[in-house]
C-alpha positions as CSV (number, residue, x, y, z in Angstrom):
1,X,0.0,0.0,0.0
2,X,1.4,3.5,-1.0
3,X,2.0,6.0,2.1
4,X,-0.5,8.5,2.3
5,X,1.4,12.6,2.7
6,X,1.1,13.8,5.9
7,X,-1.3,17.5,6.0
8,X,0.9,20.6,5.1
9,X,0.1,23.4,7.2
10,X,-2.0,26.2,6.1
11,X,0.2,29.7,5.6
12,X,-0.7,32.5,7.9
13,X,-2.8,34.6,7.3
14,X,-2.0,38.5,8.4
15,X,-4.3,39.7,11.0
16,X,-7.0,42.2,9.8
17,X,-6.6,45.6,11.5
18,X,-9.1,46.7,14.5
19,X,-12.1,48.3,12.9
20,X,-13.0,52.2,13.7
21,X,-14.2,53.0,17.2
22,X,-13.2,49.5,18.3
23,X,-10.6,48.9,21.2
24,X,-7.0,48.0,20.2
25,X,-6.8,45.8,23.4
26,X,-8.8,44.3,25.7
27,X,-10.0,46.0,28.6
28,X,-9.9,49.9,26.9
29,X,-13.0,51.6,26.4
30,X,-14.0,52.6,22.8
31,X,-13.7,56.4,23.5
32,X,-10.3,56.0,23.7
33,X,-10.0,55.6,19.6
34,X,-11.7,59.1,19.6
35,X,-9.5,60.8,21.8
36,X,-6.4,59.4,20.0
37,X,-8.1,61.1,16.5
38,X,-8.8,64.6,18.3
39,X,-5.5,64.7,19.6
40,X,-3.8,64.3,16.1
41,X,-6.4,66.4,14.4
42,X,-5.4,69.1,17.3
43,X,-1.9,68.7,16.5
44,X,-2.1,69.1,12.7
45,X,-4.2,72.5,13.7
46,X,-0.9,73.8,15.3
47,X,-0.9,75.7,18.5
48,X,-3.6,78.1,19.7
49,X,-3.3,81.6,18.2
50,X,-3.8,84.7,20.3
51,X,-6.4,87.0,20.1
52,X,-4.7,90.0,18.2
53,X,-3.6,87.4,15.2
54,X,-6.8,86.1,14.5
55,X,-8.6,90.2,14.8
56,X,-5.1,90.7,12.4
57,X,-6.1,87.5,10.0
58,X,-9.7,89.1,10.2
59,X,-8.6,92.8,8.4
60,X,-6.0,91.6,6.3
61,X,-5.9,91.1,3.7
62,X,-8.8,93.6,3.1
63,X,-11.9,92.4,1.8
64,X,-13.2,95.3,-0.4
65,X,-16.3,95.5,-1.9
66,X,-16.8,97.7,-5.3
67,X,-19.2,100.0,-3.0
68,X,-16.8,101.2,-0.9
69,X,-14.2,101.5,-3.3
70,X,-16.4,103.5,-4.8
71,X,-16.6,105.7,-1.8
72,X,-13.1,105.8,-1.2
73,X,-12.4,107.4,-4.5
74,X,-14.9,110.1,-3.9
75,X,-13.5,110.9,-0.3
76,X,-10.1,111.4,-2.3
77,X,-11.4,113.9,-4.5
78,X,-13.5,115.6,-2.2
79,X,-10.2,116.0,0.3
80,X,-8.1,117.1,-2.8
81,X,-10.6,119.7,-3.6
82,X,-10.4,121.0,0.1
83,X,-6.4,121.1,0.4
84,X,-6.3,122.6,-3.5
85,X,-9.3,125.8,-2.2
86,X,-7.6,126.2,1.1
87,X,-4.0,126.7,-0.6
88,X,-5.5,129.4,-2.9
89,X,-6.7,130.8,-0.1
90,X,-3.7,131.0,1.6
91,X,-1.6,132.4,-1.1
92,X,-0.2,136.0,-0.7
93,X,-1.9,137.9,-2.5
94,X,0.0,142.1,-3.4
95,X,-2.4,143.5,-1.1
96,X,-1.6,141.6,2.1
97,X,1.7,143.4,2.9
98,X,0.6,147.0,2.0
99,X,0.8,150.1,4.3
100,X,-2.7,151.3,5.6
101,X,-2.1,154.4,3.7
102,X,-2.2,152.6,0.5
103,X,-5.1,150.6,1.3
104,X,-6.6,153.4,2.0
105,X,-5.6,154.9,-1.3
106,X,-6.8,151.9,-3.5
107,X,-9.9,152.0,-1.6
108,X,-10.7,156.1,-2.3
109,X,-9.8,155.3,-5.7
110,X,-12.3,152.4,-6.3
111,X,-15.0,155.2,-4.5
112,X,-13.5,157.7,-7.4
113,X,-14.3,155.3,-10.3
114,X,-18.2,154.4,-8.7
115,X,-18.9,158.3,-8.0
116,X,-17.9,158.8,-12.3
117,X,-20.0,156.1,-13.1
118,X,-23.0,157.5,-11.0
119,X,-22.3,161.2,-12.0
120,X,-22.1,160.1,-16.2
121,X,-25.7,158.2,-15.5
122,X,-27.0,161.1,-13.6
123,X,-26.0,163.8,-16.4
124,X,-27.6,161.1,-19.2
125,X,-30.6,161.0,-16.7
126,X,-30.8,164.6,-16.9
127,X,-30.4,165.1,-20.6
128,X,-33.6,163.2,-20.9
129,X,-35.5,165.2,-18.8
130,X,-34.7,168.4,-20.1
131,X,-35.6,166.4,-24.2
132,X,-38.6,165.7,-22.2
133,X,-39.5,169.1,-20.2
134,X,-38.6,171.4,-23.2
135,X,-41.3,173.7,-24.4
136,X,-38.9,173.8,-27.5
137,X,-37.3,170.9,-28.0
138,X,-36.0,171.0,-31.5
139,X,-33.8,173.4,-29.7
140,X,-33.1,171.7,-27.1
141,X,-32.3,168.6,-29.2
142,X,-30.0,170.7,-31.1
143,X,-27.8,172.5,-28.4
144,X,-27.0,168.8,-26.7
145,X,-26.4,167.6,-30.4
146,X,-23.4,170.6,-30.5
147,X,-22.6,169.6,-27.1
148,X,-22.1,166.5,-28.4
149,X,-20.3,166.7,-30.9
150,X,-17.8,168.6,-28.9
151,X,-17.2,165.6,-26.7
152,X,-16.8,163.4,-29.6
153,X,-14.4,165.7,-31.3
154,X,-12.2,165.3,-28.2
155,X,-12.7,162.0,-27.6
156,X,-11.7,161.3,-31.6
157,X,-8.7,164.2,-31.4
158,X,-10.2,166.5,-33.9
159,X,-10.3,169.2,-31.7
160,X,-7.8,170.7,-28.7
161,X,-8.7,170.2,-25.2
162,X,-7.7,171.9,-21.7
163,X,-8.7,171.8,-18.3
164,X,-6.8,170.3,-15.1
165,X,-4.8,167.3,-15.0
166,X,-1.2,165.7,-14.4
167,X,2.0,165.8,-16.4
168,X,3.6,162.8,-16.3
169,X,7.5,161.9,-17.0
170,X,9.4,159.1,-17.4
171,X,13.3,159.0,-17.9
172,X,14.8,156.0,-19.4
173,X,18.4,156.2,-19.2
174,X,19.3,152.6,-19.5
175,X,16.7,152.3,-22.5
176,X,15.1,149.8,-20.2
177,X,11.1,150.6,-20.6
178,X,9.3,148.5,-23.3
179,X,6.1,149.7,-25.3
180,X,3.9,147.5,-22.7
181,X,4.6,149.4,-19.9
182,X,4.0,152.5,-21.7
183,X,0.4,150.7,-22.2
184,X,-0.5,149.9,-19.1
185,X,0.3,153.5,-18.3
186,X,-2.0,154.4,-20.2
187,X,-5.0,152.3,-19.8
188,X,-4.4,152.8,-16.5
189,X,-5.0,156.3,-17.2
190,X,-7.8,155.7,-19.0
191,X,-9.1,153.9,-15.9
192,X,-8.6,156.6,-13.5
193,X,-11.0,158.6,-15.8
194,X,-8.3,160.5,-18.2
195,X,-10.4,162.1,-20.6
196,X,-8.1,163.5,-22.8
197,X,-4.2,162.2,-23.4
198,X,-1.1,162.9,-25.3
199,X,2.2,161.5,-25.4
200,X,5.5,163.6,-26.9
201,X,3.1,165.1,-29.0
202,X,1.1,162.8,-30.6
203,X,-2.9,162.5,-29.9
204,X,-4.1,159.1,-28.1
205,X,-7.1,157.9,-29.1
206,X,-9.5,154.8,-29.1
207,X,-7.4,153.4,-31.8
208,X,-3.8,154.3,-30.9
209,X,-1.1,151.6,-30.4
210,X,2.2,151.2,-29.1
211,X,5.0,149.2,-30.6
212,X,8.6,148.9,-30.1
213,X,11.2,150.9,-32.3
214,X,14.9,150.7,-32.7
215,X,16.0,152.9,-29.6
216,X,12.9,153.6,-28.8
217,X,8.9,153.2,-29.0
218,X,6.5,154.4,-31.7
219,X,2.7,155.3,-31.2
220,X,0.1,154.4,-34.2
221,X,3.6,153.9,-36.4
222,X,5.4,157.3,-35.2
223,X,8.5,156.7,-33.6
224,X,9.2,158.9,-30.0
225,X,11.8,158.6,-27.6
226,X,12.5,158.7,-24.1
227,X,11.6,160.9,-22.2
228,X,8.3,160.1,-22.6
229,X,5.9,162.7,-21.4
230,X,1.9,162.3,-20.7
231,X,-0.1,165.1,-21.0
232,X,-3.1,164.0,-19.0
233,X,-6.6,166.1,-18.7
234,X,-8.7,164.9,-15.5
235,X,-9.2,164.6,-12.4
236,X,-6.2,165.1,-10.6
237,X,-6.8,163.6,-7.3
238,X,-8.1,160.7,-9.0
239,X,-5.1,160.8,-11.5
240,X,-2.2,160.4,-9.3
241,X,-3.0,158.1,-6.8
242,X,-4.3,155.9,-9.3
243,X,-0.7,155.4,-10.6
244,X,1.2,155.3,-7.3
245,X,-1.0,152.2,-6.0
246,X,1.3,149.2,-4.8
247,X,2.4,147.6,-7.5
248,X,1.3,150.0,-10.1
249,X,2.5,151.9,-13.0
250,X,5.2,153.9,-11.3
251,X,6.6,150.6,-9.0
252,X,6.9,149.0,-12.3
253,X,8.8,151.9,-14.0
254,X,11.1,152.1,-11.3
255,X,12.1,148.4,-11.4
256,X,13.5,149.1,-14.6
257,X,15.4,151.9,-13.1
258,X,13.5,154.3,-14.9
259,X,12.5,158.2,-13.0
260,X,9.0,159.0,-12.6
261,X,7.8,162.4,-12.3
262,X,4.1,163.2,-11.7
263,X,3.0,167.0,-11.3
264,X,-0.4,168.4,-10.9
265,X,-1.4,171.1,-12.5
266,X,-4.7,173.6,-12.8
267,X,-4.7,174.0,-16.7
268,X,-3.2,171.4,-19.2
269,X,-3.5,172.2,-22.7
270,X,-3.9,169.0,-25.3
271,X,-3.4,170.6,-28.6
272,X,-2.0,167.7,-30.5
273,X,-4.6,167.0,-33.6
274,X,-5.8,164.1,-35.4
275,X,-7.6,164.4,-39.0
276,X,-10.8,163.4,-39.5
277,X,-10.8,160.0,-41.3
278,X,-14.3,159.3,-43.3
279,X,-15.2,156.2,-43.0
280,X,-15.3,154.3,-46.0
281,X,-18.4,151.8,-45.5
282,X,-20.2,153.0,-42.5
283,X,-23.0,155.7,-42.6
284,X,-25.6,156.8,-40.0
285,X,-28.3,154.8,-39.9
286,X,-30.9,157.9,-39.6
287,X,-29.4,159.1,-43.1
């Protein structure tokens, strides 16, 4: 009879791990598995943070919605608006280091210019009366018509003109004073209520100019040189002041190292002349 083969032992098999919440050895509660899993979930967290680095986690990085950036952008301009108003404000301006006295002089020379104003609509105001009150007003019509025309022939230089005013003078050694400045003289002048003007002989009018010549400066294309001399017919008291104000004509003069001479005077005679030009298009409308 053949030998039967003794049994071969089975291999081993590995032993299946401990299912969740069950107790790796006898005798220990289930909880235990718990604890072990909060205690590595606690130490993958990392350690407790403070109460300034989570309020610091909290604002940054910001979280801005398109609302308040919005509002933001107008606070900017609105304080850029502010600081640009309150620098204006604060700039110097040439009247802030004046003397009183000059103040004082700008400020009866502003009254000067609203008391001509007044006066011219108060003789206009009475011309109209008198048109209107006249038993005989063709007459009257026709004596403020020559009236009229007086005023118009010495506004347009046709005719010579006196009464008080200033002389004024400038020396220009150095060759240092500039057809502008011999402008602003004169419309500031003009301002002051000059009513009648010339300069080394030559009649100012509504259409005069200035330009610069070669050693010197030339009015409506005729050449003059320094000294330049105004002959001014007005008020006086409003005259002068009006060009010694702070910063004015005379200051301006004298930064170019030119002399300024103003004299008042009771009687100025403007004899200087201008021909009557025809125009060459325009005709009254009542012809």
């Amino acid at each position: 009879m053949g030998s039967e083969l003794p049994p071969q032992d089975e291999p081993a098999r590995p032993a299946e791990p401990a299912a969740a919440g069950e107790a790796a050895q006898p005798g220990r509660p289930a909880q235990a598995g718990q604890a072990a899993q909060a205690g590595q979930a606690a130490k993958s967290a990392g350690p407790a943070r403070s109460g300034r680095q989570r309020l610091a986690e909290a604002v940054w990085p910001p979280r801005v919605s398109r609302a308040q950036l919005i509002v933001a952008l107008l606070l900017f301009v609105l304080g850029l608006g502010l600081a640009i108003q309150v620098r204006s404000n604060s700039d110097s301006s040439a009247l802030r280091g004046a003397r009183q006295e000059d103040l004082v002089r700008i400020l009866d020379e502003l009254d000067g210019r609203t008391k001509r104003l007044e006066d011219e609509k108060q003789r206009l105001e009475d011309q109209r009366k008198e048109l209107e009150s006249s038993s005989n007003q063709a007459e009257e019509a026709r004596r403020q018509t020559v009236e009229k025309e007086r005023q118009l022939g010495i506004l347009a230089g046709t005719v010579a003109a006196q009464g008080p005013g200033i002389t004024l003078k400038i020396t220009d050694p150095k060759g240092q004073v500039q057809s502008d400045q011999l402008l602003d003289t004169l419309q500031e002048l003009r301002a002051a209520g000059a009513e009648a003007i010339q300069v080394n002989g030559v009649r100012i009018v509504a259409s005069s100019f200035f330009s610069d010549e070669g050693g010197g400066v030339g009015i409506d294309g005729k050449k003059i040189t320094q000294p330049y001399e105004f002959k001014v017919i007005g008020k006086p008291q409003d005259l002068e002041p009006a060009l010694n104000i702070p910063g004015g004509v005379v200051q301006t003069l004298e930064k170019e190292q030119a002399t300024v001479a103003v004299t008042r005077s009771a009687k100025i005679v403007v004899d200087a002349l201008r021909a009557a030009k025809q125009p060459d298009y325009a005709r009254s409308s009542t012809s």
